[in-house]
N, C-alpha and C positions, 0 to 999 in steps of 0.2 A: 591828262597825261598819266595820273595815276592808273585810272580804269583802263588806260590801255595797253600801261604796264602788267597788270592782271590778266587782263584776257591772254595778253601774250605767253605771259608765265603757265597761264591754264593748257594755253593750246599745247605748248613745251613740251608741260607733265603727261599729256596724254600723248603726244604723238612723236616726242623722243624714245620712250621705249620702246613703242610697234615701230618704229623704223629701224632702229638696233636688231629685236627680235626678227623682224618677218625679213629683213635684207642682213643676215648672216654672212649669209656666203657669197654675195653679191652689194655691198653695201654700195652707195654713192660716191665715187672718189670725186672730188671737190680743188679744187685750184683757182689760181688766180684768174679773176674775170670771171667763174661761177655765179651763178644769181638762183634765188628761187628761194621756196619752202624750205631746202634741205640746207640749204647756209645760212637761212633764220635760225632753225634747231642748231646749228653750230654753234653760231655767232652765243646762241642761249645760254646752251650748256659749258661753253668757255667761262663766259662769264660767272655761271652760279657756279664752278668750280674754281673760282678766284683771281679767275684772269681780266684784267681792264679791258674792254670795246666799246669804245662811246654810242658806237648805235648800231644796234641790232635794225640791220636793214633789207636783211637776204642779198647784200652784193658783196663777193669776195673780194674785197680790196687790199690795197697795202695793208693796211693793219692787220686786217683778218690774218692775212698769210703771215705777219709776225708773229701774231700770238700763236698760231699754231705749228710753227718753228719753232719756240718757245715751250712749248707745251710737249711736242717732242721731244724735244733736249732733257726734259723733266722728267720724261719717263720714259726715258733710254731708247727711243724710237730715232728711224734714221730722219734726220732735221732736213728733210725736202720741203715744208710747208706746202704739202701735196696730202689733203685727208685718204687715206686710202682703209682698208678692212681695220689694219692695225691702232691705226688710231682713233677711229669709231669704237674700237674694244676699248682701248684704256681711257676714253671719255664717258665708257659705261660703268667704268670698274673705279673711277675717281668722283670721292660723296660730293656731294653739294656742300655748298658753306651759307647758311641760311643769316642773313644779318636784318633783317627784320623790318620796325619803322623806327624808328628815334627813340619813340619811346621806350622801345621794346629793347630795342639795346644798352638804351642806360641802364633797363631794371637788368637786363643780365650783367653789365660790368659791377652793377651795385653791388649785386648777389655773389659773383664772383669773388669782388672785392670782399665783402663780409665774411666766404668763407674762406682766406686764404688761410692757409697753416703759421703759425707764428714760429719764427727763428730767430725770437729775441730781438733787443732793443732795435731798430730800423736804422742804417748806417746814415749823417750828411746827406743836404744834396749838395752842389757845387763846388763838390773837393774831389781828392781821390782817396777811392776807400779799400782798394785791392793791395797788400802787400807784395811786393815784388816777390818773394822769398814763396807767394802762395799762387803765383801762376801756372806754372808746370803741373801743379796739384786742379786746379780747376777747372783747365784745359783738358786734363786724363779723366775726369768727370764730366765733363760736358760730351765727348767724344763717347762714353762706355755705352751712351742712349741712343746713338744712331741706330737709325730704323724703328725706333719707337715711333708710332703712329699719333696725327696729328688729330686733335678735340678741341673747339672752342669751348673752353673754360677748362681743359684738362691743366693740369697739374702735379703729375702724379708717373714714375714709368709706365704705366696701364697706357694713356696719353697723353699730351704735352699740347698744349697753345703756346704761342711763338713766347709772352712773359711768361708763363707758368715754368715754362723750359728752362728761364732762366734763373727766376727766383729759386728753384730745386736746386737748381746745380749750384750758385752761392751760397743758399743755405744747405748743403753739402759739406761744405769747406768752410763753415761758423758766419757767415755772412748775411746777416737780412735785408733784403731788399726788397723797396714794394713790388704789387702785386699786377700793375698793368703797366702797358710800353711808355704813355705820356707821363707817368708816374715817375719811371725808368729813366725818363729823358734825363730830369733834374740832377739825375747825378753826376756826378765827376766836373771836370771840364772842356767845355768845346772844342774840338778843333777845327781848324780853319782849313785843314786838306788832309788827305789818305794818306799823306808821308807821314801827318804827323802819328798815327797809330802804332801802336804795339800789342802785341799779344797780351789778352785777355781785357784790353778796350770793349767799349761797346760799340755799335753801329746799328742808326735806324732809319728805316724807307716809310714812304705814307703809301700806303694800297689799296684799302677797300675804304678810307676815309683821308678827308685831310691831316696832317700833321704828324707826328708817330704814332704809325698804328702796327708799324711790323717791327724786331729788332732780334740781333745778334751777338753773338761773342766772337771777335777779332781774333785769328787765329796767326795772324803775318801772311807775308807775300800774296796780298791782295785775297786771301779765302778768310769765309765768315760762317760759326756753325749756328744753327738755329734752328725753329722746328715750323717747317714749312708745312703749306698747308696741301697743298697737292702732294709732298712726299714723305711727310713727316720728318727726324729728325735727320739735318743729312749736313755736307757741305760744300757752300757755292763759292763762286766769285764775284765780289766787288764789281767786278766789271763785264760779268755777266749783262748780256743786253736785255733780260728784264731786268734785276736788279738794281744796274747802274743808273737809269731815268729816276728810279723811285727812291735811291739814296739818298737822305736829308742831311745827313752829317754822323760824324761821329761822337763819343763821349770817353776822355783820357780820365782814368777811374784805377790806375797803375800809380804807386808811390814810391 
């Protein structure tokens, strides 16, 4: 299975660019019930740009056309789930998110984790550690980085990974927080639904692994900002239909 994943990823790397390049002006438009070589290379580059598809099969099926409805929506393309020139472009112009073997991603969150920047003592976990009196303030800092561009292991305005985005902006406003999203999870406390949130809550989805691997700052009225990886820093909705599948829960971190 591995080796097949390989070869697959090999054929990808080679023959997703000559089909962008040499089919420019005429690319493949792709739709539901599509099949072949050319919705392999989709289904691929979906994927290594962050998007869930359980199997890379060359058949454009339901899921396919979600995700790339979805994928649309994300970069302001009209959401037909019909691949057409336009969308061939911004799947050439959106990086890969490279996640590695196991092992390879432990030694980067290790790495990551070693270098984060320190903002003083590390706040509780399972309490709330945000003063009411400091939301408005955190919220106006979380918000000034939109469109800052997204980096796994950024941390930094230059770029942001979805906790680096976060740990910056609390330690911003005197607040340390750790350094990765499962880290993140622990703090505050659970809630049991989306009513129960307030502005400058946390919220977190599982994406490229199980459990929390993605997370946000709670804005109200169902919107959450964060630093996504397809747009970098922006903000969505809770009930967003990628989003909303991938939602784990929230974290009430408001006193």
């Amino acid at each position: 299975m591995h080796k097949l994943r390989f070869l697959r990823a090999g054929v990808f790397a080679v023959l997703f660019p000559l089909l962008l390049n040499t089919t420019a002006l005429a690319a493949p438009v792709l739709k539901l019930n599509s099949s072949g070589r050319d919705v392999m290379l989709l289904q691929q580059k979906l994927q290594n740009v962050g998007y869930t598809i359980k199997d890379i099969d060359g058949i454009f099926g339901e899921e396919t056309q979600r995700v790339v409805t979805q994928f649309q929506k994300d970069n302001n393309l009209r959401a037909t789930g019909i691949v057409n020139n336009a969308t061939w472009r911004a799947l050439k112009d959106t990086k890969s998110i490279h996640h590695g073997s196991i092992k390879d991603k432990e030694a980067q969150l290790a790495r990551i984790k070693s270098q984060a920047p320190s903002y003083g003592p590390l706040v509780a976990n399972n309490k709330p550690i945000l003063e009411r009196s400091k939301v408005s303030g955190l919220i106006s800092t979380a918000k000034s980085y939109i469109g800052v561009p997204y980096s796994f292991g950024g941390a930094t305005p230059k770029a942001f990974d979805c906790s680096g985005y976060l740990q910056y902006v609390f330690g911003k406003n005197g607040i340390s927080i750790p350094r990765l999203a499962d880290d993140q999870y622990r703090l505050g406390l659970r809630t049991t639904s989306k009513s129960q949130l307030e502005p400058g809550d946390l919220v977190f989805f599982t994406t490229y692994e199980p459990g929390p691997s993605h997370c946000g700052i709670y804005l109200g009225n169902d919107q959450f900002i964060h630093a996504s990886s397809s747009r970098g820093v922006r903000i969505d909705s809770l009930s967003n239909s990628y989003w909303q599948p991938r939602y784990i829960g929230g974290k009430h971190i408001v006193k």
